[in-house]
VEXLUM-545226 format. One record per residue (C-alpha): x, y negated, z; residue in three letters. Coordinates in steps of 0.05 Angstrom, whole numbers, padded with zeros to 5 digits, always signed. Layout:
REM residues N
XYZALA...
***
This chain:
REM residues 355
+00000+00000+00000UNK+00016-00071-00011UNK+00022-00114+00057UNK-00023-00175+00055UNK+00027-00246+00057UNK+00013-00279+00128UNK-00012-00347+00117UNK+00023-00370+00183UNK+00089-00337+00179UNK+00097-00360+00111UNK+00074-00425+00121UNK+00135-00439+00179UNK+00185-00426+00131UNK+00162-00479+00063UNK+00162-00547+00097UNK+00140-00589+00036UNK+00082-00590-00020UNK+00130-00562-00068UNK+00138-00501-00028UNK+00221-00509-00033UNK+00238-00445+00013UNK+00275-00473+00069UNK+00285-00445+00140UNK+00251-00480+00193UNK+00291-00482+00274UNK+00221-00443+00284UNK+00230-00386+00234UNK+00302-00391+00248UNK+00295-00375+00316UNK+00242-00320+00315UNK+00300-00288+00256UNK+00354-00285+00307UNK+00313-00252+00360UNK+00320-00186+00323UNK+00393-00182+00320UNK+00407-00212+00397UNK+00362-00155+00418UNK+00399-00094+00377UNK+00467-00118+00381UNK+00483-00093+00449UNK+00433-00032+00443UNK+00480+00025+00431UNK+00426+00073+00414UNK+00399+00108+00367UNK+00463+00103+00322UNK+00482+00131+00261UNK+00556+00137+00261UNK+00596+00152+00202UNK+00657+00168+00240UNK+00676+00233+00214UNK+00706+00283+00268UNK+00777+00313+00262UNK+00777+00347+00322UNK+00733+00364+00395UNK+00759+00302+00425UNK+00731+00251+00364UNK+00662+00290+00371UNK+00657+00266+00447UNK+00664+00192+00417UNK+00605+00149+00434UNK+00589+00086+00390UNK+00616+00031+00437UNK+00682+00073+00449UNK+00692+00078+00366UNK+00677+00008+00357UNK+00674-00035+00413UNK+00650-00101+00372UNK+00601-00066+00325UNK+00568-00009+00351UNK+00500-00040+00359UNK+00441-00043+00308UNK+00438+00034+00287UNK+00498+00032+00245UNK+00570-00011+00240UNK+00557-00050+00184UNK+00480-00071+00210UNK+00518-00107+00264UNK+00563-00146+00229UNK+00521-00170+00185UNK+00479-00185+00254UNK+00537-00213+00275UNK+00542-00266+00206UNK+00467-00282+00213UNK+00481-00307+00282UNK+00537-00350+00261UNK+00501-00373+00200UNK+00444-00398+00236UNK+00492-00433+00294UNK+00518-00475+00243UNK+00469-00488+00192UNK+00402-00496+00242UNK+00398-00559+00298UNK+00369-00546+00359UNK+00365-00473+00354UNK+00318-00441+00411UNK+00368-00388+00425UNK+00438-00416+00406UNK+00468-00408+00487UNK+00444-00331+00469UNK+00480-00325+00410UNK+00536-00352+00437UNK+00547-00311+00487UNK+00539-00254+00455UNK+00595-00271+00397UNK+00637-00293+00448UNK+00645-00227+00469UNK+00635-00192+00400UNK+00694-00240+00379UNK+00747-00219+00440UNK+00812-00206+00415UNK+00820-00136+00448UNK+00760-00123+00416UNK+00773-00137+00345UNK+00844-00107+00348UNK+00812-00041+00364UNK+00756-00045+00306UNK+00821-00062+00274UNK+00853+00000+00287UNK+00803+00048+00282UNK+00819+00045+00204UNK+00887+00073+00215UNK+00876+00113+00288UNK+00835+00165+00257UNK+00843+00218+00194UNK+00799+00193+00126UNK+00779+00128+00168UNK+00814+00086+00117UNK+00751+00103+00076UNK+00703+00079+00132UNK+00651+00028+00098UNK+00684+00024+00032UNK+00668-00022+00002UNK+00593-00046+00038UNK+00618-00058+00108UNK+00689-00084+00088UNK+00645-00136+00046UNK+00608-00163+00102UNK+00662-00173+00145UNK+00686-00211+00086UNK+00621-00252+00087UNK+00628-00256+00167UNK+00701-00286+00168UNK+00680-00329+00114UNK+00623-00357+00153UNK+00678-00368+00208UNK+00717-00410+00153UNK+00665-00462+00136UNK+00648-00475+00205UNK+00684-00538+00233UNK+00670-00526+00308UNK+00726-00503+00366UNK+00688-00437+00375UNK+00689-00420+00302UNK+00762-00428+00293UNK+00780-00385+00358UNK+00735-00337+00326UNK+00758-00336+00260UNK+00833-00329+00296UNK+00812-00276+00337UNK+00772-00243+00270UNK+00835-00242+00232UNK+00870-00170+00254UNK+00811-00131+00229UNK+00794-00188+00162UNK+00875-00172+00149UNK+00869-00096+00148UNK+00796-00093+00107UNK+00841-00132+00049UNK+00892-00093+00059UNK+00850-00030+00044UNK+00809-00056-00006UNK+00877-00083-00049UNK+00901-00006-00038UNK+00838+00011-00071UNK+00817-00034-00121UNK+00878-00019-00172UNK+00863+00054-00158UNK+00771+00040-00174UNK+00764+00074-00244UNK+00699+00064-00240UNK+00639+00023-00216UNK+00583+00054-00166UNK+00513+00029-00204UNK+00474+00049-00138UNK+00420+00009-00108UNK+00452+00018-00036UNK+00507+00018+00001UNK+00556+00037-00044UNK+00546-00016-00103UNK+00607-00041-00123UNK+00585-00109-00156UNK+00550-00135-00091UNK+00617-00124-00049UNK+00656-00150-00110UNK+00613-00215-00107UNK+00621-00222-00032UNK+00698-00210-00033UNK+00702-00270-00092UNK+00656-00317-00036UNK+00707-00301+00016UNK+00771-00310-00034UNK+00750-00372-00055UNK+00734-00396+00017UNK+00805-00374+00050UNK+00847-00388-00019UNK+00867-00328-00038UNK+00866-00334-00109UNK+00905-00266-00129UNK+00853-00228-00091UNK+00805-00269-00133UNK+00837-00263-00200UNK+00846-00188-00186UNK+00775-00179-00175UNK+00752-00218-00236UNK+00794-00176-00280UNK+00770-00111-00252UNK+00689-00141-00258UNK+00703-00158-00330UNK+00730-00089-00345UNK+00667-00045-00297UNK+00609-00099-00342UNK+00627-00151-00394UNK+00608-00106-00444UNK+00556-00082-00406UNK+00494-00084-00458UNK+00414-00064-00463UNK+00413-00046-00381UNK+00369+00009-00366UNK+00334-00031-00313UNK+00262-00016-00327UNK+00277+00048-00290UNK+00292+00008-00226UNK+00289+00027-00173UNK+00298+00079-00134UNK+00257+00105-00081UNK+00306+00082-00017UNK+00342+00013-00064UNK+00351-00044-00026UNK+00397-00073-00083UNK+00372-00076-00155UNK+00433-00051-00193UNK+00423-00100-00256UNK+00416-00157-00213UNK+00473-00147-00170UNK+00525-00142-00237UNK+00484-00203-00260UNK+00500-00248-00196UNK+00576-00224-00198UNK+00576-00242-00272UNK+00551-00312-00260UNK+00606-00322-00201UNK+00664-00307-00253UNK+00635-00328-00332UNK+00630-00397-00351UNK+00554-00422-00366UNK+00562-00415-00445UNK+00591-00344-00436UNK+00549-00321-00384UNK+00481-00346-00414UNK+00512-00300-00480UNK+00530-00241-00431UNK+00459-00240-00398UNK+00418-00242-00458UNK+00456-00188-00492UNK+00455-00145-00414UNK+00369-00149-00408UNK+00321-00126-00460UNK+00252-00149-00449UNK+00222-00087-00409UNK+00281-00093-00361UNK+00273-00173-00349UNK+00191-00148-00330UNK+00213-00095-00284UNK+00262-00132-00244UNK+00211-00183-00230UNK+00155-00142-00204UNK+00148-00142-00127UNK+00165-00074-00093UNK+00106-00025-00069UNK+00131-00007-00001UNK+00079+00053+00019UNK+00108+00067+00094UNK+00140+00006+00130UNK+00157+00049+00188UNK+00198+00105+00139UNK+00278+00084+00150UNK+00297+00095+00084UNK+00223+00066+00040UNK+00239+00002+00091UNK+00297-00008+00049UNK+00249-00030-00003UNK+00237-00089+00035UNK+00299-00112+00036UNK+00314-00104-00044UNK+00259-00159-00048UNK+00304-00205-00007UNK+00379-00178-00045UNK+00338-00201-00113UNK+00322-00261-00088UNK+00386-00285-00071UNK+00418-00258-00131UNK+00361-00299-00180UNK+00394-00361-00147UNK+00459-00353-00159UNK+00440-00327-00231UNK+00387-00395-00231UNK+00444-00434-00210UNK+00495-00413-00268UNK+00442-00422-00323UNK+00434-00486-00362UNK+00361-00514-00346UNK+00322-00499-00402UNK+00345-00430-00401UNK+00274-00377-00403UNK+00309-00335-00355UNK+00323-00387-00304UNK+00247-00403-00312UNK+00221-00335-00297UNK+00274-00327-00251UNK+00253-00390-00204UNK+00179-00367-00205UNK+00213-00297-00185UNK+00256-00321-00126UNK+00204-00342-00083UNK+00141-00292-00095UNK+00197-00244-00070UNK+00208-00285-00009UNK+00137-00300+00000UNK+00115-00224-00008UNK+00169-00197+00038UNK+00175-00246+00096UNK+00122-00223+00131UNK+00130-00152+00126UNK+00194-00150+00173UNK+00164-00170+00230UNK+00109-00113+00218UNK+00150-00053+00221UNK+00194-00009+00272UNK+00271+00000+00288UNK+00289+00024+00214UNK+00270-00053+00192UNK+00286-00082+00256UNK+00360-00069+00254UNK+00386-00101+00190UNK+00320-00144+00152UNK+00322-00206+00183UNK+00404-00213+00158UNK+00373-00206+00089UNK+00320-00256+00094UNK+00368-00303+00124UNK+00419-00300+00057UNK+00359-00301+00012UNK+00334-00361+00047UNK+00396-00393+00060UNK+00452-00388+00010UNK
***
């Protein structure tokens, strides 16, 4: 079944008669509620460690990774952990911003981070761990860190750096080594970590990192034609695969090129699919729940497409008309479900709405 758009949520979040998405200190607050409350629960968890021998099987979450072992799974939490910090420093008078605080004050201790830091070397295969989802959101996180011109943020950022040093490390081991893009509509999809790793170059300075992942984007989908997107998506996507190489395309082609690229990359039947809203049957299912949140991953990645294209292009139209029935249809439907929602949806809804 389709859920029914709530008049009042939706209406906190478009604050003028042009209904220009924007995130009110109301919405913003009632957001970060559902990260503060799973960031320090521990449990249920779904770990990904994988165990060597009868002493890692004993592991608990907390004792794996001190920082991030809240909100069901590691990479939930950090991106829990950016939403908080994105909302400190883009929202005034934020209801719960002493919360927050608090709570990435002690996400963000040094002893912490240099044991998230290690676990990457400490145990056998964990240089694998999160490839390449998670190491892209810590990415996104330390990035957040950089913009922020406050005395916390740069402590934080400081005391970030151990484990932000060994993801690039890992992911400049691997990228040379990627023969091939993963087209997936979850975790695994290489363009949305590619376009979050080119955000966080670009950010710190590191242009090499940037130039290396340009080149290797350009060989995975320039000549990507005639994408088979009308058979999007799948039945657990919270990523639409054609929209994610679309956004990374736009980061890296100029306007001209790109405007060529994407007219060449949809055919009419995909542009129609990609824009119709998801059916999301059982809300309270933790993997159909990830439908939600592909309504929210295609609205951010229509703006950044919107955002390359020159104004008259057709796409851009459709595309802006897109962008917020997405938002408008989804919105409510996080604050109707159960843990499997609760854990990772609201960081979603934040980047679509914020970005």
């Amino acid at each position: 079944m389709r859920f029914a758009v709530s008049f009042f949520l939706v209406s906190t979040v478009f604050i003028n008669a042009q209904q220009k998405l924007e995130l009110t200190t109301e919405m913003a607050s009632k957001l970060a509620s559902m990260p503060l409350k799973c960031i320090n629960q521990e449990y249920p968890n779904k770990t990904a460690h994988v165990i060597n021998t009868e002493k890692d099987a004993i592991l608990t979450p907390k004792e794996l990774h001190p920082s991030f072992y809240g909100c069901f799974d590691w990479h939930s939490s950090v991106h829990g952990h950016w939403m908080l910090l994105r909302l400190l420093r883009t929202v005034p008078y934020l209801e719960n911003k002493d919360k927050i605080i608090s709570i990435l004050e002690e996400s963000f201790s040094p002893e912490k981070i240099k044991e998230e830091a290690s676990y990457f070397t400490k145990y056998q295969v964990a240089q694998n761990f999160e490839r390449t989802y998670g190491w892209a959101w810590i990415l996104k996180l330390d990035e957040e860190l950089a913009r922020w011109n406050h005395p916390k943020a740069k402590i934080w950022h400081q005391n970030l750096k151990p484990l932000t040093d060994e993801i690039l490390r890992l992911w400049k081991a691997y990228l040379p080594k990627q023969t091939y893009p993963n087209r997936t509509g979850i975790h695994p999809n290489t363009a949305f970590a590619m376009s979050f790793a080119i955000d966080w170059a670009r950010q710190v300075g590191d242009k090499s990192f940037e130039e290396e992942l340009s080149a290797k984007a350009k060989i995975f989908y320039l000549n990507n034609v005639k994408t088979p997107a009308y058979l999007e998506p799948d039945g657990s996507d919270f990523f639409s695969p054609s929209l994610e190489i679309a956004e990374l395309m736009s980061r890296i082609l100029a306007q001209k090129e790109f405007e060529k690229w994407l007219n060449l990359f949809y055919e009419k039947r995909s542009l129609e699919n990609i824009e119709q809203i998801p059916i999301i049957s059982d809300v309270n299912d933790y993997q159909t729940v990830h439908l939600v949140g592909l309504s929210f991953s295609k609205a951010w990645a229509m703006k950044n497409i919107i955002n390359t294209l020159p104004e008259k292009n057709a796409i851009r139209k459709r595309f802006e008309i897109s962008r917020e029935k997405f938002i408008e249809n989804s919105l409510p439907i996080i604050f109707q479900g159960n843990y499997g929602g609760d854990h990772w949806l609201a960081s979603f809804a934040v980047y679509a709405l914020t970005h």
